[in-house]
C-alpha positions as CSV (number, residue, x, y, z in Angstrom):
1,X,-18.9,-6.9,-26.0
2,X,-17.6,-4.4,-23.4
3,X,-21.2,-3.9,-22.2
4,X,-22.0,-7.9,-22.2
5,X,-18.3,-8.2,-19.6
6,X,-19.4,-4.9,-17.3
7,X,-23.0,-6.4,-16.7
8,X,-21.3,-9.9,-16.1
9,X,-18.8,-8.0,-13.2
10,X,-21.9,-5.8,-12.2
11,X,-24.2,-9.3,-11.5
12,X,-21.3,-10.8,-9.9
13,X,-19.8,-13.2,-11.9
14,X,-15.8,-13.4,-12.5
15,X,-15.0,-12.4,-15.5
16,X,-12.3,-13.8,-17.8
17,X,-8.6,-12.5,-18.1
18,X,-9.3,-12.0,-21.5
19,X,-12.5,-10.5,-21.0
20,X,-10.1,-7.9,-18.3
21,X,-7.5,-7.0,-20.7
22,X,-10.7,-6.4,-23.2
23,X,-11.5,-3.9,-21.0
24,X,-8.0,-2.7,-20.6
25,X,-7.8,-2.0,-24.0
26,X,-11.1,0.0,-24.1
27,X,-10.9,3.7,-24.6
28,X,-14.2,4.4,-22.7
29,X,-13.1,5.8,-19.2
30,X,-16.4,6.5,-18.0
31,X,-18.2,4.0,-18.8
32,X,-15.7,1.6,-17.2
33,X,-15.5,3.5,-14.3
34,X,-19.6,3.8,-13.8
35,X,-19.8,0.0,-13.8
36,X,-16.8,-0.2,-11.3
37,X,-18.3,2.5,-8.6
38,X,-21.7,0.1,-9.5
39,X,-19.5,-2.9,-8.2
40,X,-18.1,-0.9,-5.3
41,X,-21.6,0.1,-4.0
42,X,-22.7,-3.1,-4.3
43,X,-20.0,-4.2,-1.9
44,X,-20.0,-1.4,0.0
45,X,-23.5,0.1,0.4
46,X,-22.9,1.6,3.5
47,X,-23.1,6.1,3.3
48,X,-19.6,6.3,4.4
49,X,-16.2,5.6,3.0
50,X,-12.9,5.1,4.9
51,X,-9.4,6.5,5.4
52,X,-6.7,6.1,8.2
53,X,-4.2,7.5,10.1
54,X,-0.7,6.3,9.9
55,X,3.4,6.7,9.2
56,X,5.3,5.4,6.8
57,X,8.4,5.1,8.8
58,X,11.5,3.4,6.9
59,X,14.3,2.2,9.8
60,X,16.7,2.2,6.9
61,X,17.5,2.8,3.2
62,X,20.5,0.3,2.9
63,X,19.3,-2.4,0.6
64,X,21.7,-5.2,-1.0
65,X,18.8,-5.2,-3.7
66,X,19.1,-3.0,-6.9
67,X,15.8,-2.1,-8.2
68,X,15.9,0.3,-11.2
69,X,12.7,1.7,-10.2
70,X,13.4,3.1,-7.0
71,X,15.0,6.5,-5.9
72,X,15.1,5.6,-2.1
73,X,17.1,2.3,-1.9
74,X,21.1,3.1,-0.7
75,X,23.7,0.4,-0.9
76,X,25.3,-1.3,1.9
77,X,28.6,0.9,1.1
78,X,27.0,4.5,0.6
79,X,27.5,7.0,2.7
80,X,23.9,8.2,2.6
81,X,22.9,4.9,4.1
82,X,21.0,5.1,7.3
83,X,19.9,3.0,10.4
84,X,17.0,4.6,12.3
85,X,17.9,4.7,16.0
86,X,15.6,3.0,18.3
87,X,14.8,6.3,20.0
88,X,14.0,8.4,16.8
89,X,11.5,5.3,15.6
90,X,10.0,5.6,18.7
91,X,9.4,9.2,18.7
92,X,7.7,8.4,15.3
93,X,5.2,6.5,16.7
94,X,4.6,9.0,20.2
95,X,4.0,11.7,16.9
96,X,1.4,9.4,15.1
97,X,-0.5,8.5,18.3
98,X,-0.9,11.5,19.8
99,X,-2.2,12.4,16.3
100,X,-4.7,9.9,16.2
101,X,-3.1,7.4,14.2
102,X,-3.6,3.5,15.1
103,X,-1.1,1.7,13.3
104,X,2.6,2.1,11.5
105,X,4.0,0.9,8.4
106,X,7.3,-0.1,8.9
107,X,9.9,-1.2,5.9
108,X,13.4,-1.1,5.1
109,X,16.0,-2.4,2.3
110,X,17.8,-5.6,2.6
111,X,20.0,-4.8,5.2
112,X,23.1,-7.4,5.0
113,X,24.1,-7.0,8.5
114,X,20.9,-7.7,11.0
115,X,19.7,-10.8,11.9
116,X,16.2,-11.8,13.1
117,X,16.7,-11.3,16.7
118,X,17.6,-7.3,15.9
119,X,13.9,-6.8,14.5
120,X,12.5,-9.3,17.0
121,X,13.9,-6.6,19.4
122,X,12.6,-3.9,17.1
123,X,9.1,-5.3,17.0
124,X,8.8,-6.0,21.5
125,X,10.5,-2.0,21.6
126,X,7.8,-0.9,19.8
127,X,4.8,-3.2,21.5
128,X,6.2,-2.1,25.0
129,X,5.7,1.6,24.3
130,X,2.6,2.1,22.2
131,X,0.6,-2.0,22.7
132,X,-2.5,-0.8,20.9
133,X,-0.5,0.5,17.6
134,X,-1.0,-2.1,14.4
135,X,2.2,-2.9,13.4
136,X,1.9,-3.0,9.6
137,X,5.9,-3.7,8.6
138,X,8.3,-5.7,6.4
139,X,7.3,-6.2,2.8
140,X,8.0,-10.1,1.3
141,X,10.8,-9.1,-0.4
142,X,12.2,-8.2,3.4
143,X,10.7,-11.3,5.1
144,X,12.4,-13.8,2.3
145,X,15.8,-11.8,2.9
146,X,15.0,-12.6,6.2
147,X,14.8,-16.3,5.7
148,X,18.4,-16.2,3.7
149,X,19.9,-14.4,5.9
150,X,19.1,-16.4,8.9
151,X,18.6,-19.8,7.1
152,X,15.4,-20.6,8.5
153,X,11.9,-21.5,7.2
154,X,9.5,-19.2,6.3
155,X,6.7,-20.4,9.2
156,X,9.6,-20.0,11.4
157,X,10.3,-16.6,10.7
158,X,6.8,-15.0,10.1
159,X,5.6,-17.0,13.8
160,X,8.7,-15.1,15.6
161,X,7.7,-11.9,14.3
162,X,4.4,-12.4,15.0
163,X,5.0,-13.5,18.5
164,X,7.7,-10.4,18.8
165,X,4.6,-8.1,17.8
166,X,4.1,-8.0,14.0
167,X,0.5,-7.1,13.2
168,X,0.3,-7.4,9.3
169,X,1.9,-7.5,6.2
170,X,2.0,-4.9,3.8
171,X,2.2,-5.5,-0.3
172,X,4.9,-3.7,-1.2
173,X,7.6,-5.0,-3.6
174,X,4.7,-6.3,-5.5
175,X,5.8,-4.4,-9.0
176,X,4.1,-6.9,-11.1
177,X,4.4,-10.2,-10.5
178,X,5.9,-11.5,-13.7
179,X,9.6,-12.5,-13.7
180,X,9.8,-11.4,-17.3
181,X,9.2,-8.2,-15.4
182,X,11.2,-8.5,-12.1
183,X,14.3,-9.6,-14.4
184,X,14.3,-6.4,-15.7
185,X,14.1,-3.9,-13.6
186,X,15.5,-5.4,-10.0
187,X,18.3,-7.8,-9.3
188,X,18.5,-9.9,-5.7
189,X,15.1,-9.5,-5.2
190,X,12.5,-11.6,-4.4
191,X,10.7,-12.9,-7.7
192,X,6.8,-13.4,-8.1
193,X,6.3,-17.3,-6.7
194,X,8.4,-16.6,-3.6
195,X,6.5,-13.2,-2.8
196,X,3.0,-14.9,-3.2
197,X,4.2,-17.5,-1.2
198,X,5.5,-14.6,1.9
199,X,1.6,-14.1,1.7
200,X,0.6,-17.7,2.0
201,X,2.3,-18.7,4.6
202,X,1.4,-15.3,6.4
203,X,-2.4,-16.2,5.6
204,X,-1.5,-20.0,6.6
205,X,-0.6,-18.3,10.6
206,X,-3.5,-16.5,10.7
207,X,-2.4,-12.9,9.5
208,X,-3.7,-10.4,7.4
209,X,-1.8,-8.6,4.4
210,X,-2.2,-5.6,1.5
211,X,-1.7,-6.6,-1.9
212,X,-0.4,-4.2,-4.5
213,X,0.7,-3.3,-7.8
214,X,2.6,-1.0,-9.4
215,X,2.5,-0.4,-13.3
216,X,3.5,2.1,-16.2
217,X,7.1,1.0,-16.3
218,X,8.1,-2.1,-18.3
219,X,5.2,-4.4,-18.1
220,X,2.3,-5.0,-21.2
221,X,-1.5,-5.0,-20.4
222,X,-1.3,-8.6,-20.5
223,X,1.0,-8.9,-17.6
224,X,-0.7,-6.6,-15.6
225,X,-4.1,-8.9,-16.0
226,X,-1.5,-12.0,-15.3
227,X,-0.6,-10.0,-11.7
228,X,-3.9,-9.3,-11.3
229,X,-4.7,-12.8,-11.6
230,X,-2.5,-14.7,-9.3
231,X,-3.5,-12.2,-6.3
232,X,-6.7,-13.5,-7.1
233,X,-5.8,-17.4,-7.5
234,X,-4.3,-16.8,-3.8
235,X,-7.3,-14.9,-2.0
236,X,-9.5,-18.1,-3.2
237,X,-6.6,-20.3,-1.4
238,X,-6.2,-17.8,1.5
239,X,-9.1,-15.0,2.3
240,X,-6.1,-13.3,3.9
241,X,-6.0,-9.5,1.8
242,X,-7.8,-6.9,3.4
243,X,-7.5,-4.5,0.3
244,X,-5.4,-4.0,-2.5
245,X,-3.6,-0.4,-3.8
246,X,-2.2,0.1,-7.6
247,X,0.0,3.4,-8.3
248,X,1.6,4.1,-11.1
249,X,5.4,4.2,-11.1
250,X,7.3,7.6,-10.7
251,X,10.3,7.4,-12.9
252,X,12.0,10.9,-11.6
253,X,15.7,10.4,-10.0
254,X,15.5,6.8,-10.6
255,X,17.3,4.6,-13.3
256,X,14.6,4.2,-15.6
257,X,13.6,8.2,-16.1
258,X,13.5,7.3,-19.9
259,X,9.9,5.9,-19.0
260,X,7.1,9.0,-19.3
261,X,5.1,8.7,-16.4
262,X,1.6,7.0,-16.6
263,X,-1.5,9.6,-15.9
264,X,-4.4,9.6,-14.5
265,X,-6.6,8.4,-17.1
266,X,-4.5,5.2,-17.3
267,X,-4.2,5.0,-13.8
268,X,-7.8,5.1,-13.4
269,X,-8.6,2.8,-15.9
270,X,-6.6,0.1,-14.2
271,X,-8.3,1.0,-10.8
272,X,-12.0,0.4,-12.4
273,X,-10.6,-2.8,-14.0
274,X,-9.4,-3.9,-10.9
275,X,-12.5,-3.6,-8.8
276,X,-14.2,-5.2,-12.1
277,X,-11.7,-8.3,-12.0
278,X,-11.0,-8.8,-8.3
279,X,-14.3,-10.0,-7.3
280,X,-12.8,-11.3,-3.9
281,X,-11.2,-8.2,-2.9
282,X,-13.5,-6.2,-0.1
283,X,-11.5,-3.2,-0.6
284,X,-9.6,-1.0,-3.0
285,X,-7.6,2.1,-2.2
286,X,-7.1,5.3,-3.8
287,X,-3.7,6.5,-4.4
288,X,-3.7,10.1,-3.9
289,X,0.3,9.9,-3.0
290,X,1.1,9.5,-6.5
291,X,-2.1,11.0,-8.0
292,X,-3.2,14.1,-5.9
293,X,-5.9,15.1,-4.2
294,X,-8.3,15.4,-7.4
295,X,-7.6,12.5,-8.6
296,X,-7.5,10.3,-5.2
297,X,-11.0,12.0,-4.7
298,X,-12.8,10.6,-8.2
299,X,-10.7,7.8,-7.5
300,X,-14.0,6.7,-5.3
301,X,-16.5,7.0,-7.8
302,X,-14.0,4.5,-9.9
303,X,-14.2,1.6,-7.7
304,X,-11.8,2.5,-4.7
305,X,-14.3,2.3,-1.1
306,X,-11.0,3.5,1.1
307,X,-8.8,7.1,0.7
308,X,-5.7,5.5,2.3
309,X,-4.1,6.9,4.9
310,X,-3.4,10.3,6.1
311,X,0.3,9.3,6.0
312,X,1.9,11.4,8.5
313,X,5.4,10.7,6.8
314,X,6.2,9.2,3.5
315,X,9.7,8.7,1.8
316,X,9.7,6.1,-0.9
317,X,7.5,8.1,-3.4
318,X,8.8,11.5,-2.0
319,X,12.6,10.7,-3.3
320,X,11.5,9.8,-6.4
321,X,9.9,13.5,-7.2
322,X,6.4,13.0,-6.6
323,X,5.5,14.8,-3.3
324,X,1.4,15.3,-2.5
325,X,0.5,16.2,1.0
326,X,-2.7,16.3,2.3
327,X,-4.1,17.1,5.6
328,X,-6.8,15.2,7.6
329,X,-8.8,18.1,6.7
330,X,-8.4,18.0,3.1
331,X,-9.2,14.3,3.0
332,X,-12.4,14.4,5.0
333,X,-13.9,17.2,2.8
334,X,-12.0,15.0,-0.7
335,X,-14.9,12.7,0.9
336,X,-17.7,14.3,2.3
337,X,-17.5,16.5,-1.4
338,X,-18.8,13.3,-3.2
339,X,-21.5,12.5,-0.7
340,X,-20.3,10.5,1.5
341,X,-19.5,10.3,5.4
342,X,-15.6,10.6,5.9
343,X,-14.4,7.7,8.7
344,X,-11.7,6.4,10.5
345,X,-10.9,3.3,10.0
346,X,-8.3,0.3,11.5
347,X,-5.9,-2.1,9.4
348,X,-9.1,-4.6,9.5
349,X,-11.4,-2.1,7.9
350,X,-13.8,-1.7,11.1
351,X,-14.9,1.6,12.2
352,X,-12.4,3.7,15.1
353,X,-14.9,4.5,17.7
354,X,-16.6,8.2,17.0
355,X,-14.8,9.5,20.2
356,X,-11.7,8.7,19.4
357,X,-11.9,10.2,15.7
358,X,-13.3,13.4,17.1
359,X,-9.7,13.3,19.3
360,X,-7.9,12.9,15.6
361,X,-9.6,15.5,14.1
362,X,-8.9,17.8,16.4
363,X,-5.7,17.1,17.0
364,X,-4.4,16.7,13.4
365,X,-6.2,20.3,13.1
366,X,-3.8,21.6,15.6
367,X,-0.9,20.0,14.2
368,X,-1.9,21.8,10.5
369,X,-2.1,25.3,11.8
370,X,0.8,25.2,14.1
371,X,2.7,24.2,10.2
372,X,1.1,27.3,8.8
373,X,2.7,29.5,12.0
374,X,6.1,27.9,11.7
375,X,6.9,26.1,8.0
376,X,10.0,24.8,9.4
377,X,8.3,22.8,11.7
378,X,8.3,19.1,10.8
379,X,7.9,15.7,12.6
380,X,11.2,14.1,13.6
């Protein structure tokens, strides 16, 4: 039976949800991960696989949301609660460029206060200084708080951010897209029709998004097959995800630390069985972030094409305890170790041109060893 639902994924035909969650269920690692890395080659034949340079940068950790999961969020009262100002964020991006990086994902909680003209302004601040970075910022759950707060449509909203300078839409606040799920571990959040639709409507204007998921909290295999499915239902509508990232959740300093954490051999397993079940998905990426640099390596011979990005800053994962660094370095070789040529790559997946990677490279270089001379020394 296993063997019969691989060969039907490996010849390209959809399999079942039931024939996924068969698979979920199976014990045989790498046998489920031979058939995915069958699937990804076959996609992807090309000697190279991908990575990218960017920065998480977060203009602020207030959030009228509660999400049990999550270490980062501050509420509106706190006094921890922060606001980036506009000439720290753009420092951010002057760091990123003049390391080589192309594009910045920008998110925040639920602020209470701002309206859409404050990240309209945001978005033109950003496009003024640095016009060739991807803006790759606000998560659904942030563009639907964006619509309440200003009581206006979603096509309204998404075309003035695009106009203001919004590139693409991430995935986060994907979780799993159950509400039996959402209801229990987040309240005043966005729930799973009204984030799929974010994407729609996003797809609708002509933009480009991420999809993700995050599991090992709450949720049964079947639900995880059930999230799985409706990102796929909506890339038949749409076309419009570039790639899509699962990580396992990372229950330390949240409110759900009860919860072991999920390890790599589940986390695994669900990356093969995605790349088996999301047939019109282009690209997966490895989630070394959560997983290390071991496991984000072998992560590409279990149906990932892409390592993700460099991420030049990261906070979400960080405050919840799970801190892995890498250099550009160190993922290059995580690549080249396997077989394959490390490259650059944009938001869209095409190639940065060889010049300008050989300007990363050597820059991010100079960057690492100046950290080894002076281990204080971090980006602002």
């Amino acid at each position: 039976m296993i063997a019969e639902i691989l060969q039907k994924s490996i010849d390209g035909e959809r399999i079942s949800n039931a024939e996924a969650l068969t698979l979920l269920k199976s014990g045989n690692l790498p046998i489920l991960g031979a058939a995915a890395d069958a699937v990804s080659r076959g996609k992807h034949p090309e000697s190279y696989r991908t990575y990218n340079i960017d920065r998480n940068i977060n203009y602020t950790n207030v959030c009228t949301a509660v999400c049990d999961f999550c270490a980062f969020y501050r509420g509106p009262k706190s006094a921890e609660g922060y606001v980036l100002p506009r000439e720290q964020l753009l420092a951010k991006i002057g760091e990123t460029v003049a390391l080589g990086g192309n594009q910045i994902l920008l998110q925040g909680g639920l602020h209470p206060k701002f309206k859409l003209d404050w990240y309209e302004e945001m978005l033109r601040d950003i496009k003024s200084a640095y016009p060739m970075v991807n803006i790759h910022g606000f998560s659904p759950p942030e563009i639907y708080h964006f619509t309440k707060m200003n009581k206006l449509s979603l096509e309204e909203v998404l075309t003035r951010l695009q106009k203001a300078g919004l590139g693409s839409l991430p995935g986060g606040g994907a979780e799993i897209l159950v509400d039996r799920v959402r209801d229990e571990i987040t309240r005043g959040k966005v729930m799973s029709d009204d984030w799929l639709n974010v994407m729609r409507v996003w797809h609708q204007l002509g933009g480009r998004s991420s999809a993700t998921m995050m599991f090992g909290h709450v949720e049964t295999l079947e639900e995880r097959i059930e999230h799985l499915d409706r990102l796929r239902q909506l890339q038949d509508e749409t076309g419009g995800f570039t790639a899509f990232i699962c990580w396992t959740f990372q229950p330390e300093n949240t409110e759900l630390t009860e919860i072991p954490p999920t390890g790599s051999y589940e986390y695994l397993k669900m990356l093969a069985v995605s790349r088996l079940y999301l047939d019109n998905f282009d690209n997966l990426q490895s989630s070394w972030v959560t997983q290390g640099l071991k496991v984000g390596q072998v992560s590409l011979l279990y149906g990932a094409n892409d390592m993700g990005s460099l991420m030049i800053e990261e906070n979400v994962v960080a405050e919840a305890g799970t801190v892995h660094y890498l250099t550009l370095d160190q993922i290059r070789n995580a690549i080249s170790e396997i077989g394959f040529q490390p490259r650059q790559r944009d938001v869209h997946y095409q190639l940065v041109e060889d010049e300008l990677e050989s300007k990363a490279i050597t820059a991010n270089q100079a960057w690492d060893a100046q950290k080894k001379q002076s281990p204080l020394v971090q980006l602002a």
